[in-house]
N, C-alpha and C positions, 0 to 999 in steps of 0.2 A: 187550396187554403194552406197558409203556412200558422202554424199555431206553436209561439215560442212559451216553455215553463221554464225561467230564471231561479234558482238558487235551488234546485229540487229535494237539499241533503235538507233544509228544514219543516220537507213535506209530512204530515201525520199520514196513519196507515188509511185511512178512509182516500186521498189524494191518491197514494201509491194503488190502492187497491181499483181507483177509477182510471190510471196511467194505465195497468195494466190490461183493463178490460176495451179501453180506448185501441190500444196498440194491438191487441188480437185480433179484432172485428173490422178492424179500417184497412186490412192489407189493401182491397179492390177500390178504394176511396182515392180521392185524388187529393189527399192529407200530407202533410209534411211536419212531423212532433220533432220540435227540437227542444231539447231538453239540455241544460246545464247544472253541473253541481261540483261539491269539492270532493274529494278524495281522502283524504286527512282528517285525525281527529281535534279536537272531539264532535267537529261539522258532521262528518260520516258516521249513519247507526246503521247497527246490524238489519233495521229495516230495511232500507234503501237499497242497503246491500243484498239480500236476500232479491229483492223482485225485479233489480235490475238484471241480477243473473239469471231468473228465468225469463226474463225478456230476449237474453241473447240467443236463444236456441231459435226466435223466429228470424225468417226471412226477411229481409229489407230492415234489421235493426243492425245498426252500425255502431262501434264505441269509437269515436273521435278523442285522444287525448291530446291535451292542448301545451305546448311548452311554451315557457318563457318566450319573450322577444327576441332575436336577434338582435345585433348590433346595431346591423344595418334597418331592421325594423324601427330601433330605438331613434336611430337616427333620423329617418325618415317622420316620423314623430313629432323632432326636437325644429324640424323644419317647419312642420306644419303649424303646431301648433307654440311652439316656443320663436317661431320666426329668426333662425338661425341661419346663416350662411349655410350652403350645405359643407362645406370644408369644417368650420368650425362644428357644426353640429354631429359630425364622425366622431372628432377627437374628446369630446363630452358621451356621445354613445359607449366608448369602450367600457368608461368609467363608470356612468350608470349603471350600463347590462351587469357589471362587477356587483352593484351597489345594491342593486333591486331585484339581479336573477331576471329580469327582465319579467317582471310581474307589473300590469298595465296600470294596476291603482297603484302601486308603490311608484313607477316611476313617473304619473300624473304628478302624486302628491311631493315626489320628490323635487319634480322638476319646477312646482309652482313654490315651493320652500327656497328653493336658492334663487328664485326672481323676488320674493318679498324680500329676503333678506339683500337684497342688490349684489349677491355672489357669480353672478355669471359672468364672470374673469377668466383668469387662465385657468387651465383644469387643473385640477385637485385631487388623489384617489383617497385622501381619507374623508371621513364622516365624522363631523363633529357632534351633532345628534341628530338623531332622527325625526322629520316632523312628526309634529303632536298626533295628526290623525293616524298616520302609523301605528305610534305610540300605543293611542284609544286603542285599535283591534290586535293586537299584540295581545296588550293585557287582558282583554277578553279572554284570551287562550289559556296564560297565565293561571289567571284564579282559577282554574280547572286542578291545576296544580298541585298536590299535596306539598307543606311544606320541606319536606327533606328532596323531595322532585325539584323543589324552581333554588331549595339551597343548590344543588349538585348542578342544577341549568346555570344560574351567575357564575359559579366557578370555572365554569366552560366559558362563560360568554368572556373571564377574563383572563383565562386562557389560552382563548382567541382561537383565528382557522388553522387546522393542522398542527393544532398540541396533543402528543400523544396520549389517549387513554388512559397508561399506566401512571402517567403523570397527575392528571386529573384526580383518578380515583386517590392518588394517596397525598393530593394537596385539600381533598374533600372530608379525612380521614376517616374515622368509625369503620363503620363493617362495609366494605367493597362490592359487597352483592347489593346492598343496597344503591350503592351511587350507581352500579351497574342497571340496576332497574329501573331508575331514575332517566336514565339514557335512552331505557328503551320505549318510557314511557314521552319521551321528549321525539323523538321518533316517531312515535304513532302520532304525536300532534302536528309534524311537519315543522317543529322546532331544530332538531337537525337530522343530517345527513342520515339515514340509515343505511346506506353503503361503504360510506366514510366510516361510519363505527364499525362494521365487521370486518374494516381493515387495520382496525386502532388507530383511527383519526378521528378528533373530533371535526366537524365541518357542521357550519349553517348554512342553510339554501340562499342566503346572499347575505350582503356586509349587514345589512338594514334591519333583521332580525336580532343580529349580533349587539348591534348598536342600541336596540331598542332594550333589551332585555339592560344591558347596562346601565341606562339610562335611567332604568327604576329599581336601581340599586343605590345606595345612600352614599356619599363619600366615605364615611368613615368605613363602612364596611367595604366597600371596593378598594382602598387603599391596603387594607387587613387580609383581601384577599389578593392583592398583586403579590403582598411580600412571600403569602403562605405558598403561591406557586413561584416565587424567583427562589424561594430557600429550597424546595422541590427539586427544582431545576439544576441547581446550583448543585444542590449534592448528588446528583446523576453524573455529573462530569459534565466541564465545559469543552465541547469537543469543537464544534464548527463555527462558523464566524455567525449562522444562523441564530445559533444556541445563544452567542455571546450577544446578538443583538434583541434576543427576549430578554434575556437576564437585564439589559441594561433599560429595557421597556417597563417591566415590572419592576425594578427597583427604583425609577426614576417617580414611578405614579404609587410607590409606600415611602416614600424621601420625610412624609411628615412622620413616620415613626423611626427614624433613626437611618436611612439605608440612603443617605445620601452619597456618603464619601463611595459606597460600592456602586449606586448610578454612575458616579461618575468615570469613576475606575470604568466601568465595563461601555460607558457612552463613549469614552475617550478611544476605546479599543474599537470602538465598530464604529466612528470617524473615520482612525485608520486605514480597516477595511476599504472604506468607501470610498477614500481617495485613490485609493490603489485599484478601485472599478470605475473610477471615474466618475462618483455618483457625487460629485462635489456639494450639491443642494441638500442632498442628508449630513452627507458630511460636517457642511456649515452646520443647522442646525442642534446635531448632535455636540458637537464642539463646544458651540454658545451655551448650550442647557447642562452641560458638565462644569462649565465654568462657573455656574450659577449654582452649582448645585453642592460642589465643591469645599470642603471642610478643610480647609489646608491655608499654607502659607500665600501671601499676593501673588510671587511670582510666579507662583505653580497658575493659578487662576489668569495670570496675564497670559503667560503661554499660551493656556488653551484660547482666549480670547483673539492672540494674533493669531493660532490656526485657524478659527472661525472664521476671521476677516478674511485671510488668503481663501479659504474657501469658497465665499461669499464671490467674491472677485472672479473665482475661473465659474462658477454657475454665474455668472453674468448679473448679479445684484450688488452692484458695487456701490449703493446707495444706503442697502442695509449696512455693505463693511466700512464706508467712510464714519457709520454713528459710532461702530464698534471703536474704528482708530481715534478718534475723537474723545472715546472714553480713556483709552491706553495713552493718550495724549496728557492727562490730568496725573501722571505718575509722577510719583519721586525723584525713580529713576530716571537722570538725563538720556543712558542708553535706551530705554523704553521708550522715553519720548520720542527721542530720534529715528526712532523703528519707527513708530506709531506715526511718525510725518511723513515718511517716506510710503508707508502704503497708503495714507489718505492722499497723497501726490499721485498713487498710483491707482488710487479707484478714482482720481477725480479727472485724468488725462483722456480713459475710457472713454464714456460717454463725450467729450470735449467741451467738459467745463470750464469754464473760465479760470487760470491758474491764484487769482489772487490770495486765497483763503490756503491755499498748498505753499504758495510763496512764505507767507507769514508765518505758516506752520512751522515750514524747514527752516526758515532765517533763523525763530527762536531756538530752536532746538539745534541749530550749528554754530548759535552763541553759546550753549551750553558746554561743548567740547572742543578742545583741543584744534586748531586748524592743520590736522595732521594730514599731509599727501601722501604719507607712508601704509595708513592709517585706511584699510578697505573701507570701514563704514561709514568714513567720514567722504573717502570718493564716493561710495557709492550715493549716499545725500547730495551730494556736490550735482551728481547727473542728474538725479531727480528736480534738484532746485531747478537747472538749464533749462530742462524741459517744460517746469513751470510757469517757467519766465516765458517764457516762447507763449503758452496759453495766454498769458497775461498780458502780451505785447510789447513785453519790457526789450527793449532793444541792446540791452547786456548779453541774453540769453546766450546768443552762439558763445559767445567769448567763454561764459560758462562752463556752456558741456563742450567745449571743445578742450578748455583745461582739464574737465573730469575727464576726457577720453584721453588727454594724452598721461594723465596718471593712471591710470586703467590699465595703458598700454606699459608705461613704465615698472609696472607691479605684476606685472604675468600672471593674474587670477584667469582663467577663462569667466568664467563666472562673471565676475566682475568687469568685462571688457564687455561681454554679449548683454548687459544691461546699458554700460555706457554709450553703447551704439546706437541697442533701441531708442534710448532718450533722446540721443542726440537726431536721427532721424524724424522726428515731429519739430527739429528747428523748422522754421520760415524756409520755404526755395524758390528761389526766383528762377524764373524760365529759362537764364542759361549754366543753371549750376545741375541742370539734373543727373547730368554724368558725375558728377562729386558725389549726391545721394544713391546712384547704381553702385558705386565704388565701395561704399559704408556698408549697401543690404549686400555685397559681393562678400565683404570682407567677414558681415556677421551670419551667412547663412551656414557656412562649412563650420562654423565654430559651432553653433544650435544644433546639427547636423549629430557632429561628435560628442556632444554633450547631451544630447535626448532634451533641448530645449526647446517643446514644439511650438511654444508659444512663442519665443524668441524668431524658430523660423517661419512662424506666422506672419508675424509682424514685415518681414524680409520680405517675404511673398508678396506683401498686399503691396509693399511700396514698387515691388519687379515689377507687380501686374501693369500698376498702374501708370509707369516711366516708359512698357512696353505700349502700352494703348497712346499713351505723349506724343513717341517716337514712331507709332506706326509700323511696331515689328512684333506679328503675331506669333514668331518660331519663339520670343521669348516672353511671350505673355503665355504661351501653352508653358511654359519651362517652371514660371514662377505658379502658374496653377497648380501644377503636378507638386511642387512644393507647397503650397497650402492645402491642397487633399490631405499630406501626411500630416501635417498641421492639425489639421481638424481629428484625422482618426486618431493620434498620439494624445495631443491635450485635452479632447470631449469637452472645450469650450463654446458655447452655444453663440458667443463673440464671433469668433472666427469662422463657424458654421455660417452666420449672418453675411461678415464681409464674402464670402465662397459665394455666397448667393448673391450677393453682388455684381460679382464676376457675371453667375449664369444671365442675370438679369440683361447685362453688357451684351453681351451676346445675341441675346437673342431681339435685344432691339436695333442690334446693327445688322445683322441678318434682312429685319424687315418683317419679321413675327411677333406682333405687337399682340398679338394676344398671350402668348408665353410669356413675352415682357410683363404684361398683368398679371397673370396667375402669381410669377415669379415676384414681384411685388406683393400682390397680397400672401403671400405666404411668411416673404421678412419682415411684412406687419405682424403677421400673427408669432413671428418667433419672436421680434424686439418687444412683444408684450410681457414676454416671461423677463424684461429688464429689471423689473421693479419701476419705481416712479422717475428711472430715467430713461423708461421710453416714451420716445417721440413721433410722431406721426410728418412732421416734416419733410425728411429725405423718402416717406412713402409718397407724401402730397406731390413732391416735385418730380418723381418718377412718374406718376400716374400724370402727371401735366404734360411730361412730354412724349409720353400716351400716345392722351388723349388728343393731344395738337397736332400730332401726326395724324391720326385716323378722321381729324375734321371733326369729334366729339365737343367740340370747347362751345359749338353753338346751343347748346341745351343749358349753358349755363348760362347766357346770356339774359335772361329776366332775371336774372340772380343779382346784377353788376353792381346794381344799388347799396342792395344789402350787404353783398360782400365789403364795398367801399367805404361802407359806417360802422365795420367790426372794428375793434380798436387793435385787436391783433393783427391786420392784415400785415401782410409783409407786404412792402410796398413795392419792392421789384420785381415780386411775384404778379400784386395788380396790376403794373406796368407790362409786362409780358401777355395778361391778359385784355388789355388792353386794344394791345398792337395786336398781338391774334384778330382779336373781335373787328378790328377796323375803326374805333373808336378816336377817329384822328385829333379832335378836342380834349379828352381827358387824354387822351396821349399825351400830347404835347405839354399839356401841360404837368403832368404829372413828372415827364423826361426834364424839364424844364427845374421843376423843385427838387429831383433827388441830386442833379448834377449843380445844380446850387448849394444843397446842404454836405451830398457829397465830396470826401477827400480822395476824388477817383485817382490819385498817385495807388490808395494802400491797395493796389490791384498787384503790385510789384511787392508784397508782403508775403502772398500766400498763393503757392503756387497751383491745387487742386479744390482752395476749401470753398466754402460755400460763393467768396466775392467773385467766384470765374464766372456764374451763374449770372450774378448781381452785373459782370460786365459786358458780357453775353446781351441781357437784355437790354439792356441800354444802348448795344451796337443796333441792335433790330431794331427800336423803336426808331433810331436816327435814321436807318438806312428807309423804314418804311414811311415816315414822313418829308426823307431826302432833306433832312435840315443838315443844312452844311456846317452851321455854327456846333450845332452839336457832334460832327463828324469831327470836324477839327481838332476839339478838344478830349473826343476819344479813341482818336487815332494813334496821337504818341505812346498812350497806355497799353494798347491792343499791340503794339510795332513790336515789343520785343520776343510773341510769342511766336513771331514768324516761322516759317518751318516744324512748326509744333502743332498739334493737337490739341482743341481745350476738351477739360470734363473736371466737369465741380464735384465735391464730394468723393466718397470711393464710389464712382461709376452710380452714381445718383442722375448725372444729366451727363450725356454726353454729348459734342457740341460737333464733333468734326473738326478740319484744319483752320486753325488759324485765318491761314491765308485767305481765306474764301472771306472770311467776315471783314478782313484789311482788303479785300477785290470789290468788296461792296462798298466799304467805305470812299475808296477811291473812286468808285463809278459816282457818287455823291456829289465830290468834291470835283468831279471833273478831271483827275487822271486816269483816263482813259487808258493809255498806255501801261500805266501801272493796274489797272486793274485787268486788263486781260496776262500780265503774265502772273500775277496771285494768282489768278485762278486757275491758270495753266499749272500752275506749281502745286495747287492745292489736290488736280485731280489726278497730277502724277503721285503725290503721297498717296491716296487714298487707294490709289492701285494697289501699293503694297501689301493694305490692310484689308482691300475686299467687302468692302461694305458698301451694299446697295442703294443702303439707304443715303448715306453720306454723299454718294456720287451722283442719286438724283438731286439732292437738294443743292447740291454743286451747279450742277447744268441749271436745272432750275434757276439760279441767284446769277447764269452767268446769262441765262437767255433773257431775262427780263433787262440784264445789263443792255444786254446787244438793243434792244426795246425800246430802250428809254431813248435811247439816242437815233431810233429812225430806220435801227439796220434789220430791216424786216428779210435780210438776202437769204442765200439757200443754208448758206452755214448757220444762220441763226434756225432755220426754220427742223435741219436736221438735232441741231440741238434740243429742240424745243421738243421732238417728236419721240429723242429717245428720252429724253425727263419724265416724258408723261408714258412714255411705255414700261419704265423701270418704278414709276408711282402708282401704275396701276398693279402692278405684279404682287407689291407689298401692301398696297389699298394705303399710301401716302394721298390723303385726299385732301387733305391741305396744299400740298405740292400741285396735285391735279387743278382744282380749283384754282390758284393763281395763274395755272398755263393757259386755261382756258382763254380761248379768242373773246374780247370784249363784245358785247350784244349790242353796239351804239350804230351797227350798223343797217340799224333799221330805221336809222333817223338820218341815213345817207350822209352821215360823218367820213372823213378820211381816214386813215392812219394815223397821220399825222394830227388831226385837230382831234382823235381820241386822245393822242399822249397830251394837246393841250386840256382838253378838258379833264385829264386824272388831275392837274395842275391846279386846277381851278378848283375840284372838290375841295382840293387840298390846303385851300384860305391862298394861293400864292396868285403878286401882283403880277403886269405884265412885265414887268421887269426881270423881275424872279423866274419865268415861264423863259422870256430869253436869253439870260445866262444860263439854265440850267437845259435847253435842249441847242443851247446856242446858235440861235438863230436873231434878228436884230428884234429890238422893240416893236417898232411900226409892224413888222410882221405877225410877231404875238398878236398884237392889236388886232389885225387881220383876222388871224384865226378866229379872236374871239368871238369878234362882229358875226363870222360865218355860222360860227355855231349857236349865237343867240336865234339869228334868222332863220335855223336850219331845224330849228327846236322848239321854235315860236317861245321860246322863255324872254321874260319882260326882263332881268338882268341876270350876272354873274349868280346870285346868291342865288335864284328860283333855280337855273340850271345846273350847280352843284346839287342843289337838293334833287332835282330830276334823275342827276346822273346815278346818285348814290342809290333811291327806292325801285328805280328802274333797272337799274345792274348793267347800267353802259357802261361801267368801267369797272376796271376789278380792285377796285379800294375797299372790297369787305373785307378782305384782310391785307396781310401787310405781303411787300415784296418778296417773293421767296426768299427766305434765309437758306444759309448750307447749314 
C-alpha cells in the first residue's frame, strides 16, 4: 500500500502525533508513507519540525529534497504539455528555469500566462508581470509581513538581483539593523536568497518573486524608490559599465520626478557600451528611450534616434528603424532629412523591399541640396538612390550607382567607396556579367578587410559564395565563406548569421543529407523570426519544397491540392511546381498555359539569383514533364543564356544544378536530339567540379529518361539508368528513384515501345503528336494504339489513359526526372 500525505507543513499536532506513531509500528508492514511539505516560512512550524526530526533516527525513513527543474526538465514540459517543437521548447526552457527557478506551479502558471496573453514569440528574458495566481500566493507570504519588513523587501525587489546590501540598507535609511532584520526575516520566508545575503548580495529564488513583489507596489512609490536607490548608487561612484546600466534603469523608471535628463545621459552611456559588445537590441532600445526621455535641444534627440535606427538595422529589426527614419524624415533640417532617407533606403534593401517609398524618400531629400559630386553625402545618397531604383525596377539604376561609384572612386573616401560598391552590387545581373560582379565583391572585400567593415565584407561574401556555386568552383566558395565567418563573428549581425546558414543549408543539400538540409532550414526560420514583422516564412517554404520533393514527401500533401488552390495567397509557380511533381497533367497544363500567358518571361534576364530563377525553373519542368513543345519553344531562348552556368534562386534558397541539363531537356522535347546529348554531357562535366551527388543523379536521371523517350533502351542507357538509381538510393532521392523505375504495364504484355505510346496517350496527345514526338509515321502510331486498346481490353483512348494512370503502367505520377 502506498499511502501519499500532500502539504504535511499544515498538519495540526494530533496529524503529526498519528504520522509518528503510524511510522514506528509499520517498519514490518508492506507500507510505503510519502509525505510532502515546504521548508520555508511562515508554511513551516516549529511542530513539524520537531517530529520530523525524531522520525529520522528510524530506519527506512529517508528526507528526499526536491529542487527546482532543470532546464531540460522544463523543456521537456513545454513539449508536452505546451506542444512545442522540441528545439524551440529548449530556448524558452532557459528563460523560464531563470523566471520561476524551476518551481512546477510557477512555471505551469507561467507558461499558461504567455499562451493567454498570445506571447509565445521569440523569447524574451524579461517579465513584465507576473500572473495573477502567482501574485495571490506571493502575497499570502507577504501579509505575514511587518510593515518596515515588506518596506525593506520593495526596496530590494527594486533593487533587483545582485544589488549590493550596503546599497540597500542605506537607500532603506533609518536604523540598518532594522532593514538588516528585515532580510533575515525575508529569508526565513523563502523571499530571498539566504546565501546570497551572507555574501552581501541581495538575490530572489527566481525573477518571478521579484516581479511579484513589485507588482504590488504602487507606481508612485516604486518610482520614489528607483530614484532613492539611483541617488545611492550614483553617490558610491560610477565605476563599471554594470553600475552605469543600473543607474540608467533606475533613473529612467523615477523620469516622472525629474531624473530624465540623467536616464538619459546614463541610457546613452550603456548603448555605448553595448555596441561595443555587440549587444545591438539593447542598444537600439536604450538609444530610443534616451531620446524620449531627453530634456535638451532636437538635434541632441535626433542623434540619439539615428543611433537607435543604426542599431535597430545591425539587430536585424529593420522595420522598427525604417518608423524611426521616417520620423527623422519630418526634420527641418534638409541634412537630417537626407540622413534619415538614406537609412530608410538602407533598412528597406534588407529584407528586399520594394525600392519605391526609398526612391521618393531620397529624390526629396536630394532636391533639397546642392547636386554636389564633391560633396560625400550627397554621393553617398546618390548610391543609395542606385540601389533603390534597382529594387524598384527603374531601369536608370545602373547608370546611377555607377556615377555614384565613379565619384566614390574620384574622392578617395574608403568609406565611402566600400558603401558605393555594396549598393551597387544589388544592381540587376544578367548571366554573363557575373565576372564584372566578382570584380566589384574582389575590389570591396580587401577595402572592408582594412577598414574592420564586417558587414561591408559580408555583404562581398555572400555575392563570392554565390558566383562560386554559378560557376561551379568550390576552392572559392570555401574562400568567400571563410570571409563571411569573420563577417558574422566581427559584426554580431543576426542578418549575416542567417545568410552563413544559408550557405550550411547549400551544402548539405548537395551533399544528399536532406535531413541536415531540414534542421538547417528550420533553424533560419527560427532565427528570421527574431526580424520583426519582416520575417517571412517563403525562402523557408521553398527550401523545405525542395526537401521535401526530393525525399518523395510531396505525396502527403496531395488531399491538400484543392485547398491549397483556393488560398488567394498561393504563389502560383510554386503550385505549378507542385503540380508537375504530383503528376497532375490537367491543372498542369493548364496552369503552365496561364502564367506563360500573363507572364513577361523576357524579365528572367533582369535578375540574376532572385526569386524569377525559381519562377523559370518551374516552368522548364512543367514543359519538359508534359513534353509540350509550344511551351519549350518559348522558354528555351530565356533559359539559352544561362548556358555554362548553374541556376539557384535566392541566396541558396533552391538550388537547381546546371543550366545545361534543363536546356538538354528542353531540347529532347523539341526534338534536338543532338543538342540535347551534348548539354548534358556538358552539364555532367560541370557538375564534376562541384561534386554533388545529388545534381549528378538528377542529371543521369533527366539524361536516361531522354535516351527513353526515344526507344534507346541500349546498354549505355541501361548503365546510365542503373547508376541514377544507385546514387538516388544512397541519398534516399526517391523522387529520382520513382521515375527510374521500369513501367509495371508489363503485365498487360505491352512492348517497350507501345508503353512510350501509351505515357503519350495519358498525356491528352493525338496520333499525330505520338509521331512527331517519338518519330515514327502516323499510320504506325495508329498501330500502336489499336494494339494496346486490344491488349488492355479498354473500349477507347480515354478508358485506357485512365487505366494506365490508377494502375501505374506508366510512370506519369510524376513528372520526367528533372536535373
Amino acid at each position: 500500500m502506498v499511502c501519499v500525505l500532500e502539504d504535511l507543513h499544515w498538519a495540526g499536532t494530533p496529524t503529526l502525533q498519528l504520522l509518528s506513531h503510524v511510522t514506528q509500528h509499520s517498519a514490518q508492514s508492506r507500507l510505503l508513507l510519502l509525505c510532502t511539505h515546504r521548508t520555508t516560512a511562515p508554511d513551516r512550524s516549529d511542530e513539524l519540525t520537531y517530529a520530523i526530526a525524531d522520525l529520522y533516527r528510524l530506519d527506512g525513513v529517508r528526507r528526499i529534497d526536491l529542487p527546482g527543474l532543470s532546464a531540460d526538465e522544463v523543456a521537456q514540459y513545454l513539449v508536452a504539455e505546451g506542444g512545442l517543437p522540441v528545439r524551440r521548447a529548449r530556448e524558452y526552457a532557459t528563460v523560464l528555469r531563470d523566471q520561476t527557478g524551476g518551481n512546477p506551479f510557477f512555471l505551469r502558471e507561467t507558461w499558461r500566462d504567455i499562451v493567454a496573453r498570445g506571447d509565445a514569440g521569440p523569447v524574451r528574458p524579461a517579465v513584465t508581470s507576473a500572473p495573477a495566481s502567482i501574485r495571490d500566493t506571493l502575497q499570502r507570504r507577504l501579509s505575514r509581513l511587518a510593515p518596515r519588513e515588506r518596506e525593506v523587501l520593495e526596496t530590494a525587489a527594486v533593487l533587483g538581483d545582485g544589488g549590493a546590501v550596503r546599497i540597500l540598507v542605506a537607500a532603506c535609511g533609518g536604523d540598518p539593523g532594522e532593514a538588516l532584520s528585515a532580510l533575515d526575516t525575508a529569508a526565513r520566508f523563502g523571499l530571498v536568497d539566504a546565501e546570497e545575503l551572507a555574501r552581501g548580495r541581495v538575490a530572489f529564488p527566481h525573477t518571478l518573486t521579484r516581479q511579484a513583489v513589485l507588482d504590488l507596489v504602487s507606481p508612485s512609490r516604486r518610482a520614489l524608490l528607483h530614484a532613492q536607490v539611483g541617488d545611492m548608487l550614483e553617490s558610491s561612484g560610477v565605476g563599471s559599465p554594470q553600475v552605469v546600466r543600473q543607474l540608467a534603469y533606475h533613473f529612467a523608471r523615477a523620469s516622472a520626478l525629474g531624473y530624465g535628463g540623467k536616464a538619459a545621459e546614463y541610457l546613452a552611456l550603456s548603448a555605448r557600451e553595448a555596441v561595443q559588445s555587440l549587444a545591438f537590441e539593447d542598444a537600439a532600445a536604450w538609444y530610443a528611450q534616451a531620446a524620449e526621455l531627453l530634456d535638451g535641444p532636437e538635434p541632441e534627440r535626433e542623434e540619439l534616434r539615428f543611433a537607435a535606427a543604426r542599431s535597430y538595422v545591425r539587430a536585424g529589426d529593420a522595420a522598427t528603424a525604417r518608423t524611426l527614419y521616417l520620423r527623422l524624415g519630418d526634420s527641418r533640417d534638409p541634412g537630417v532629412r537626407l540622413r534619415a532617407a538614406v537609412g530608410y533606403e538602407d533598412a528597406a534593401f534588407r529584407p528586399g523591399l520594394p525600392g519605391a517609398d526609398a526612391c521618393a524618400l531620397l529624390s526629396r531629400a536630394l532636391d533639397d541640396i546642392p547636386a554636389d559630386p564633391d560633396d560625400p553625402g550627397y554621393v553617398w545618397a546618390l548610391a543609395s538612390l542606385g540601389r533603390a531604383m534597382a529594387f524598384a525596377g527603374d531601369g536608370r539604376a545602373r547608370r546611377v550607382g555607377e556615377q555614384a561609384l565613379e565619384f566614390a572612386r574620384r574622392l578617395g573616401d574608403k568609406r565611402l567607396l566600400s558603401h558605393a560598391l555594396v549598393a551597387m552590387m544589388f544592381q540587376p545581373i544578367a548571366p554573363g556579367s557575373t565576372d564584372h560582379w566578382l570584380a566589384l565583391a574582389a575590389e570591396l572585400a580587401p577595402l572592408a578587410r582594412e577598414s574592420e567593415d564586417w558587414e561591408a565584407l559580408g555583404i562581398a561574401a555572400i555575392f563570392r559564395a554565390a558566383i562560386a556555386y554559378v560557376h561551379a568552383d568550390p576552392d572559392a566558395w570555401s574562400d568567400a565563406i571563410a570571409d563571411l565567418d569573420r563577417a558574422v563573428r566581427g559584426s554580431g549581425q543576426p542578418v549575416l548569421a542567417h545568410l552563413r546558414g544559408c550557405n550550411d543549408y547549400a551544402h548539405a543539400f548537395l551533399r544528399g543529407d536532406f535531413a541536415a538540409a531540414e534542421r538547417t532550414a528550420e533553424d533560419l526560420l527560427e532565427l528570421g523570426r527574431s526580424f520583426g514583422p519582416d520575417a517571412g516564412e517563403g525562402p523557408y517554404g521553398l527550401q523545405m519544397y525542395m526537401v521535401r520533393r526530393e525525399t518523395g514527401a510531396l505525396e502527403a500533401v496531395r488531399p491538400l491540392v484543392d485547398v491549397i488552390r483556393q488560398v488567394q495567397a498561393t504563389w502560383e509557380p510554386g503550385l505549378l511546381a507542385l503540380y508537375t511533381e504530383l503528376g497532375l497533367t490537367g491543372p498542369t497544363q493548364s496552369l503552365l498555359r496561364r502564367l506563360l500567358e500573363s507572364s513577361d518571361v523576357s524579365q528572367a534576364r533582369q535578375s540574376w539569383w532572385g526569386e524569377w530563377i525559381a519562377v523559370l525553373v518551374f516552368l522548364v519542368e512543367a514543359a519538359v514533364a508534359l513534353r509540350d513543345a509550344d511551351a519549350a519553344r518559348r522558354l528555351r531562348p530565356v533559359l539559352a543564356p544561362f548556358t555554362g552556368l548553374q541556376l539557384v534562386a535566392g541566396q541558396f534558397v533552391a538550388l537547381f544544378g546546371p543550366a545545361d541539363a534543363y536546356l538538354a531537356s528542353l531540347d529532347s522535347v523539341l526534338g534536338d536530339d543532338e543538342s540535347a546529348e551534348r548539354l548534358f554531357e556538358r552539364a555532367l562535366d560541370q557538375n564534376r567540379a562541384l561534386g554533388s551527388v545529388v545534381h549528378r543523379a538528377a542529371i543521369l536521371a533527366a539524361w536516361a529518361g531522354h535516351l527513353r523517350s526515344r526507344g534507346d533502351l541500349s546498354r549505355r542507357y541501361e548503365e546510365m539508368r542503373d547508376e541514377a538509381r544507385r546514387l538516388a538510393a544512397s541519398t534516399g532521392q526517391v523522387r529520382l528513384m520513382r521515375a527510374l523505375d521500369p513501367p509495371t504495364a508489363h503485365a498487360a504484355g505491352l512492348t517497350a515501345r507501345e508503353i512510350d505510346v501509351l505515357r503519350l496517350i495519358s498525356r491528352g496527345r493525338s496520333n499525330r503528336d505520338i509521331a512527331a514526338e517519338l518519330r515514327i509515321t502516323e499510320n504506325t502510331a495508329a498501330n500502336h494504339v489499336r494494339s494496346i486498346l486490344i491488349k488492355t481490353g479498354a473500349a477507347n483512348r480515354t478508358q485506357v489513359a485512365m487505366m494506365a494512370v490508377s494502375r501505374r503502367w506508366v510512370d506519369d505520377h510524376g513528372p520526367d526526372p528533372g536535373p
